[in-house]
C-alpha positions as CSV (number, residue, x, y, z in Angstrom):
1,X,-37.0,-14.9,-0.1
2,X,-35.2,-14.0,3.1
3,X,-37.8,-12.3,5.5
4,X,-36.0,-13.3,8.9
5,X,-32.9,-12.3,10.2
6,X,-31.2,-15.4,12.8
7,X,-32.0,-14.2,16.5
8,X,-28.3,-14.8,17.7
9,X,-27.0,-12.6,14.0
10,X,-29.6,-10.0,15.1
11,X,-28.3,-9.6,18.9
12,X,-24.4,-9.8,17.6
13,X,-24.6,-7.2,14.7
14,X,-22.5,-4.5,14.7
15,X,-19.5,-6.4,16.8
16,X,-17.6,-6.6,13.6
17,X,-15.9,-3.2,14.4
18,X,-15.4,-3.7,18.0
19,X,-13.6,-7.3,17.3
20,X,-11.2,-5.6,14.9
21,X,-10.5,-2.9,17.3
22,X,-9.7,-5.2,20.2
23,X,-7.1,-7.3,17.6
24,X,-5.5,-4.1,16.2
25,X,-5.3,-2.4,20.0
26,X,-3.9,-5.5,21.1
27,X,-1.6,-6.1,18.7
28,X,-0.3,-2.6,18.9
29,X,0.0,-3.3,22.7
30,X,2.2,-6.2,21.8
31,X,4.6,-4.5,19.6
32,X,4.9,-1.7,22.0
33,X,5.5,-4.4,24.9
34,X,8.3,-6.2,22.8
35,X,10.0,-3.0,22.0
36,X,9.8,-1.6,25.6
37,X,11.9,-4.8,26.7
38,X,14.1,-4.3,24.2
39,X,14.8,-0.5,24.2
40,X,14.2,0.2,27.8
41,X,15.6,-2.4,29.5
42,X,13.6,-2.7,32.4
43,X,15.1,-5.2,34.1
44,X,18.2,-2.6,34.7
45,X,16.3,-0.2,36.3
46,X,17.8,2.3,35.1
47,X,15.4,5.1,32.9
48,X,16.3,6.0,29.4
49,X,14.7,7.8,26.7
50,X,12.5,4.4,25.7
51,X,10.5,4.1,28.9
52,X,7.4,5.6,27.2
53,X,6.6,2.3,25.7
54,X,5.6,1.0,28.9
55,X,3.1,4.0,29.4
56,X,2.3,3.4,25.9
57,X,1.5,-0.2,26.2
58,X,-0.4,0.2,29.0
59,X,-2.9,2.5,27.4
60,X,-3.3,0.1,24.2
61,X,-3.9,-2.9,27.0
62,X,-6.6,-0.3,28.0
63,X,-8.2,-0.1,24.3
64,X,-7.8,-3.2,23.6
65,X,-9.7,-5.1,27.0
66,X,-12.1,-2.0,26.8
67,X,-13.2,-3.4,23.3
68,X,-13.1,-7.0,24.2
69,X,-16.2,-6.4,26.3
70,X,-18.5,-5.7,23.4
71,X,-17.2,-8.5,21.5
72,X,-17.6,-10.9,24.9
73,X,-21.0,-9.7,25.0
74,X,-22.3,-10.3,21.2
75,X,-20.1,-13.7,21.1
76,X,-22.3,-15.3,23.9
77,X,-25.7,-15.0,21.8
78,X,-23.3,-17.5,19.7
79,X,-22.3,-19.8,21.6
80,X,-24.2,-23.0,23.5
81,X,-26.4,-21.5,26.5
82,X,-24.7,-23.8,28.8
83,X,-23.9,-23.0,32.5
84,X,-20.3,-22.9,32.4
85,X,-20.4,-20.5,29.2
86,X,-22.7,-18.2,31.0
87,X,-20.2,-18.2,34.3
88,X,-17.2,-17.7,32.2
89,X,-18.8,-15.2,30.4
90,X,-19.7,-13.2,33.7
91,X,-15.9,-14.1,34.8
92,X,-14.9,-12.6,31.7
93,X,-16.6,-9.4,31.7
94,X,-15.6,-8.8,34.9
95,X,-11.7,-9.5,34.3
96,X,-11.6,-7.3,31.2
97,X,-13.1,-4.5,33.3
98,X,-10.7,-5.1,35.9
99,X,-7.5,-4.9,33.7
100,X,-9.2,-1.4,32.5
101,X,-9.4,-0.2,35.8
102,X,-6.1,-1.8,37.0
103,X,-4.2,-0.4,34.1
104,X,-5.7,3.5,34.3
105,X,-4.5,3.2,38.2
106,X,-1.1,2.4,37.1
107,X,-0.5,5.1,34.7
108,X,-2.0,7.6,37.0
109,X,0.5,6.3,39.6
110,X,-2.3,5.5,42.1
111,X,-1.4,1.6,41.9
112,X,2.2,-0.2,42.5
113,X,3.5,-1.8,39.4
114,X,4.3,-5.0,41.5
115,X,0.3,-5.0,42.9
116,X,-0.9,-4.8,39.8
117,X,0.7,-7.1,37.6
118,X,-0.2,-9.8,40.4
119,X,-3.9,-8.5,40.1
120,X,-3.4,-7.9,36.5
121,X,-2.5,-11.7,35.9
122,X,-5.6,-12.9,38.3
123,X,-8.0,-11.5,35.7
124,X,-6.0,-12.8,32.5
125,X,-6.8,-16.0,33.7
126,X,-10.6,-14.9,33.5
127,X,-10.2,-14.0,30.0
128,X,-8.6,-17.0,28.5
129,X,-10.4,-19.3,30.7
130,X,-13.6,-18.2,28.8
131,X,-11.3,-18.0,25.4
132,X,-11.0,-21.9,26.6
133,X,-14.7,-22.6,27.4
134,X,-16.6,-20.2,24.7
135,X,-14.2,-22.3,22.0
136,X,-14.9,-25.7,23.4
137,X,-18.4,-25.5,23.8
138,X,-18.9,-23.9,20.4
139,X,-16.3,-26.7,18.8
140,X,-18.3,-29.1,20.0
141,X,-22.1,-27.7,19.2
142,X,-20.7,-26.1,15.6
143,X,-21.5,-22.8,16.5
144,X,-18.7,-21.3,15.4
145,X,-16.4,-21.9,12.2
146,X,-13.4,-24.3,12.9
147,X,-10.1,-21.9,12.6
148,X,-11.4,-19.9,15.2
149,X,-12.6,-22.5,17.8
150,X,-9.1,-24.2,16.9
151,X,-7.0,-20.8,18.3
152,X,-9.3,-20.7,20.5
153,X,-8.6,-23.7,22.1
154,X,-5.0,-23.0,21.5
155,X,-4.9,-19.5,23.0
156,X,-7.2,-20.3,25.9
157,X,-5.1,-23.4,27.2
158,X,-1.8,-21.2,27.1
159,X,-1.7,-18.5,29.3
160,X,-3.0,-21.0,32.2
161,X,-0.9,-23.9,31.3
162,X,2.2,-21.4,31.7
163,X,0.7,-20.4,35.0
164,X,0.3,-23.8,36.3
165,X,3.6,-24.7,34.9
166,X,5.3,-21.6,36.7
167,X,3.6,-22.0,39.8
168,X,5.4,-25.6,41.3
169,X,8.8,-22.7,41.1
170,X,7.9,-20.4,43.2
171,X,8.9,-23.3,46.0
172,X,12.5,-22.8,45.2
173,X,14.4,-19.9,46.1
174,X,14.4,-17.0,43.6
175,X,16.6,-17.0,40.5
176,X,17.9,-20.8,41.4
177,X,18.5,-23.3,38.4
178,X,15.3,-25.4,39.9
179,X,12.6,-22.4,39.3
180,X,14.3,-21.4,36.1
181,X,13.3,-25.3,35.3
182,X,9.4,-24.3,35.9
183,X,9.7,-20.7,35.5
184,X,11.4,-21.0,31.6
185,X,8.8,-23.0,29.6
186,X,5.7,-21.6,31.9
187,X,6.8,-18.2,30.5
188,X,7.2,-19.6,26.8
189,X,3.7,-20.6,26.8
190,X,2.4,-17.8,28.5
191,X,4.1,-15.4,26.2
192,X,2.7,-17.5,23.0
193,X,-0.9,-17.5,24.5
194,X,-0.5,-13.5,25.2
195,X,1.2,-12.6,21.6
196,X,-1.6,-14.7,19.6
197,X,-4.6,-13.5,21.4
198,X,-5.6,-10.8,19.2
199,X,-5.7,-12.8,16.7
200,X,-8.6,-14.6,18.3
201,X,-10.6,-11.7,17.8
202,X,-9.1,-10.3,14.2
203,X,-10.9,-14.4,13.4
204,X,-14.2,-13.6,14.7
205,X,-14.8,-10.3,12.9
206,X,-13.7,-11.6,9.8
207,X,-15.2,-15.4,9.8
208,X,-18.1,-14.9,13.0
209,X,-19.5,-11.1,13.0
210,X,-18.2,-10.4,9.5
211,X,-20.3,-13.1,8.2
212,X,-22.7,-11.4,4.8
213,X,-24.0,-14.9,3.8
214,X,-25.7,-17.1,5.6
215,X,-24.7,-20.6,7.9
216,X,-26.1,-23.6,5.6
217,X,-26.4,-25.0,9.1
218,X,-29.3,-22.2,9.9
219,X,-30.9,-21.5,5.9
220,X,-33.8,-23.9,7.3
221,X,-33.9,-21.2,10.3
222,X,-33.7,-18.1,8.4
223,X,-35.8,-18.9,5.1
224,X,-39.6,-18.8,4.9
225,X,-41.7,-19.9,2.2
């Protein structure tokens, strides 16, 4: 008869909800994003009638970091108490709060677009720097199931390989054939890592916080005679 429930269930119960809200928001945000490039044209700098998606998007980015930190929060009661989990989980916190903040000050108009984005992308790197660590350390202890430490290791090594591979560009003079060398495939992997994160979190409210039976890992853990 089951008479205990697992500590680290127990502190992570109810996150379900908030991990599918941070994959839907974000993958609303992306759609929005994709269709802003494509309709508005930004890079013309000339308004049309589709330069709402960019407000749009910015709002959804707003949801969807908002309602990563709940998930951040119950996911650490699941993962190896290690130092550099606990660090990148503070980093974390801190860098989705940030993006809230940053975001609301750039639809209000209070924040430049250009400021932001380079604040913006500082506390990314946050984010899937603890994607990275929270999926390593858990692939390694078991913690959590395979497919989602997998994209997690995936989606947490892209956004800051594309950053370290765009970063040797900046060196060459803007818009030469040498940065478009560095500046190309950083972007490619950046973009992957930024499309497939909510599906990170869409994983760990179905496979992690969605869980209704119990880890045969933990039965010895959670039974009593």
């Amino acid at each position: 008869m089951l008479t205990e429930t697992h500590p680290s269930r127990r502190r992570s119960a109810g996150a379900a909800p908030w991990a599918l809200a941070t994959a839907v928001s974000g993958a609303v945000a992306n759609l929005l994003l994709v269709l802003f490039f494509l309709l508005a044209r930004p890079f013309r700098d000339v308004p049309n009638e589709f330069t709402w998606l960019g407000t749009a998007n910015d709002i959804a980015v707003v949801v969807q970091f908002a309602t990563a930190v709940p998930v951040t929060l119950a996911l650490r009661h699941r993962l190896p108490g290690t130092r550099p989990v606990r660090v990148a989980t503070a980093a974390a916190v801190v860098g989705m709060a940030a993006v809230v903040v940053l975001q609301l000050l750039l639809i209000a108009g209070v924040l430049d677009f250009d400021l932001q984005v380079l604040l913006v992308s500082a506390a990314f790197l946050a984010v899937y720097a603890w994607v990275l660590t929270a999926s390593s350390a858990a692939h390694r202890a078991g913690t959590l199931p395979k497919p989602v430490t997998r994209l997690g290791l995936l989606v947490g090594a892209s956004y800051p390989l594309g950053v370290v591979i765009v970063a040797p560009g900046l060196l060459f003079p803007w818009g030469s054939l040498a940065q478009l060398a560095f500046a190309v495939p950083g972007i490619v992997f950046g973009s992957l890592g930024w499309l497939a994160l909510p599906v990170w979190p869409w994983l760990l409210a179905r496979l992690v916080f969605g869980m209704s039976t119990p880890d045969p890992g933990n039965l010895h853990e959670e039974r009593t005679s």
